[in-house]
Structure formats: C-alpha cells, structure tokens
C-alpha positions in Angstrom: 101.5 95.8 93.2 104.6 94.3 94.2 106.0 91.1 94.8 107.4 89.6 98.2 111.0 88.5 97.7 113.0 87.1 100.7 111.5 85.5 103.4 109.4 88.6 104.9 109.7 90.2 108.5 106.5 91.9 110.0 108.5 95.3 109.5 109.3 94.7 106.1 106.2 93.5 104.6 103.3 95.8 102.9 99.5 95.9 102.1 99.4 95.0 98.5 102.5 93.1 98.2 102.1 90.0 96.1 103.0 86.5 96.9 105.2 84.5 94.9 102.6 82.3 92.9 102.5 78.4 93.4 101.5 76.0 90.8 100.1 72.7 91.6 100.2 69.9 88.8 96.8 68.2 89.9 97.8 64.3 89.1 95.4 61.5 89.7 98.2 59.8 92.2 98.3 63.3 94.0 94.4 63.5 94.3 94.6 60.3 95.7 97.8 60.3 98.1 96.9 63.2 99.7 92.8 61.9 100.4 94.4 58.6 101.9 96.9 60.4 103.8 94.5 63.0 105.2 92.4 59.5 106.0 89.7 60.7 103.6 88.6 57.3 102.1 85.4 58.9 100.4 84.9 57.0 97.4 84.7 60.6 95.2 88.2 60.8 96.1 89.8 58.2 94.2 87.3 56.1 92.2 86.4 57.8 89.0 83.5 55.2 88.3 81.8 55.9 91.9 82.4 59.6 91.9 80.8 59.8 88.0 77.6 57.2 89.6 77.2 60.1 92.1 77.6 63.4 89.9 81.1 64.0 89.2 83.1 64.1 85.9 85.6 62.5 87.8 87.4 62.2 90.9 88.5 64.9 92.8 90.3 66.6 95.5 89.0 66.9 99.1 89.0 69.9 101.2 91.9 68.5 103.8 94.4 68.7 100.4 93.2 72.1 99.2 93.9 73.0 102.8 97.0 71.8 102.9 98.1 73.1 99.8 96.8 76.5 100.8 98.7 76.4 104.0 102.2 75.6 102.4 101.9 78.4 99.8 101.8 80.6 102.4 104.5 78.8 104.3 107.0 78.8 101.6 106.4 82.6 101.4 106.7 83.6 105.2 109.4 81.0 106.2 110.0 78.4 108.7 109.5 80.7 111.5 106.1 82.1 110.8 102.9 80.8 112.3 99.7 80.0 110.7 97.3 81.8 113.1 94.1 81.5 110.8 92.7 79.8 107.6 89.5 80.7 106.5 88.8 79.2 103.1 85.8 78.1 100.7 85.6 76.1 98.4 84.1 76.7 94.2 84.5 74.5 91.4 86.4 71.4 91.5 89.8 70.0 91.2 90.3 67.2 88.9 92.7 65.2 87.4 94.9 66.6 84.5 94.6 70.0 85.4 96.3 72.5 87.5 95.7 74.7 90.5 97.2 78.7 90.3 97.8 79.7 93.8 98.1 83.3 94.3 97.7 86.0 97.4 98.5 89.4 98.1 99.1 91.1 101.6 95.6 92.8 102.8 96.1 93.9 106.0 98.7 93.9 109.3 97.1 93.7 112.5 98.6 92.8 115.9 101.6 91.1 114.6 100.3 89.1 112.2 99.6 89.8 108.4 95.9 88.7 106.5 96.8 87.0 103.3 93.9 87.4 100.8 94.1 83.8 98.5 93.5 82.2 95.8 93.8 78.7 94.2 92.2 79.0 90.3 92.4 76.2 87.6 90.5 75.7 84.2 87.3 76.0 85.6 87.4 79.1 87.5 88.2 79.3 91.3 88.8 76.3 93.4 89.2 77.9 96.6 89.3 81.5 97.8 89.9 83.0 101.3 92.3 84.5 103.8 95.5 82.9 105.8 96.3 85.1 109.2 100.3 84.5 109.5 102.4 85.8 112.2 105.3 86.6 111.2 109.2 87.4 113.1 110.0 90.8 113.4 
C-alpha cells in the first residue's frame, strides 16, 4: 500500500492508499480539557478516584474527544476544503492517561464523490476506536 502525500483531489486519490498516521499523547489535562469542553462533566472523565469507585483503572476519555480526534486526522489528510460527509465509529478498550493513541486509515472505497476512510485509533491495550470517515473531497 501507499501513502497519501499532498493534500488529495478525488481524481488523484486511490483504494489502498494509506493515511499519514497521527499520534495522540493521551495526557491527563487533555483527557480532561477536551470532556469539559465537549460539556461532558461525567465524573469518569476527570476524577480518577470516582471513575476507579465505579470500575475504571482510571479516568478516561469520552467518546465526543475520540470523535474529535478521529475527525481531524482525517481533516489534516484531505485539507481545508474537504467535507466530512460521514463518521461511523465504535468504540473498544479505553483510553487513559499516560498512554498514547495510533491513528491510522487507508482509502477503502470512492463512491459519488466522496472517499470511505477505513480507521483506526490503537494504544497499549489494543484498539480504542475503529470505523469509517465518508470525506468529500475537491476535484
């Protein structure tokens, strides 16, 4: 497989090229920025003794981040003109503090105009979140 190097064109881009992958440091003041700013106040989110009293090994990130984070990795790929059309994404095993998230994707299909992104965000535990982006892209 390839990688994608330039910001893409519909034309230009091909099934099976790669993104460029993103890595996200996964801090205990990002963990908790980006739940208050997404106006997640869940106590799992950023109180490491509430979130152990309920099952966790410690806090951890919510689903608004992970979709945010999803959604500018493909973003800094395609470019300022592309438009997110689609995110579909689930979530696996957890993301928490001192660790990191491995973003990666590769090009799966071009229909209509826009382009299906296949992703994945991994860290030490396995997958965090896995799914597909639908970007329209310029021609």
């Amino acid at each position: 497989m390839s990688t994608v190097t330039g910001t893409p064109s519909y034309d230009r881009v091909q099934v099976g090229q790669e993104l460029p992958e993103l890595t996200v440091p996964l801090t205990r003041t990002l963990i908790v920025a980006t739940a208050i700013a997404s106006r997640d106040y869940q106590d799992v989110h950023h109180d490491p003794e509430l979130a152990r009293e309920r099952g966790s090994k410690d806090i951890f990130m919510n689903i608004l981040s992970t979709n945010g984070f999803v959604g500018r990795f493909v973003t800094d790929w395609a470019g300022p003109d592309a438009v997110l059309k689609r995110v579909a994404i689930r979530l696996g095993v957890p993301n928490y503090p001192g660790d990191s998230m491995r973003l990666t994707g590769v090009v799966r299909a071009k229909v209509d105009g826009a382009v299906e992104v296949e992703v994945r965000g991994a860290n030490s535990l396995g997958d965090h979140v896995s799914g597909t982006v639908t970007v329209a892209l310029p021609r």
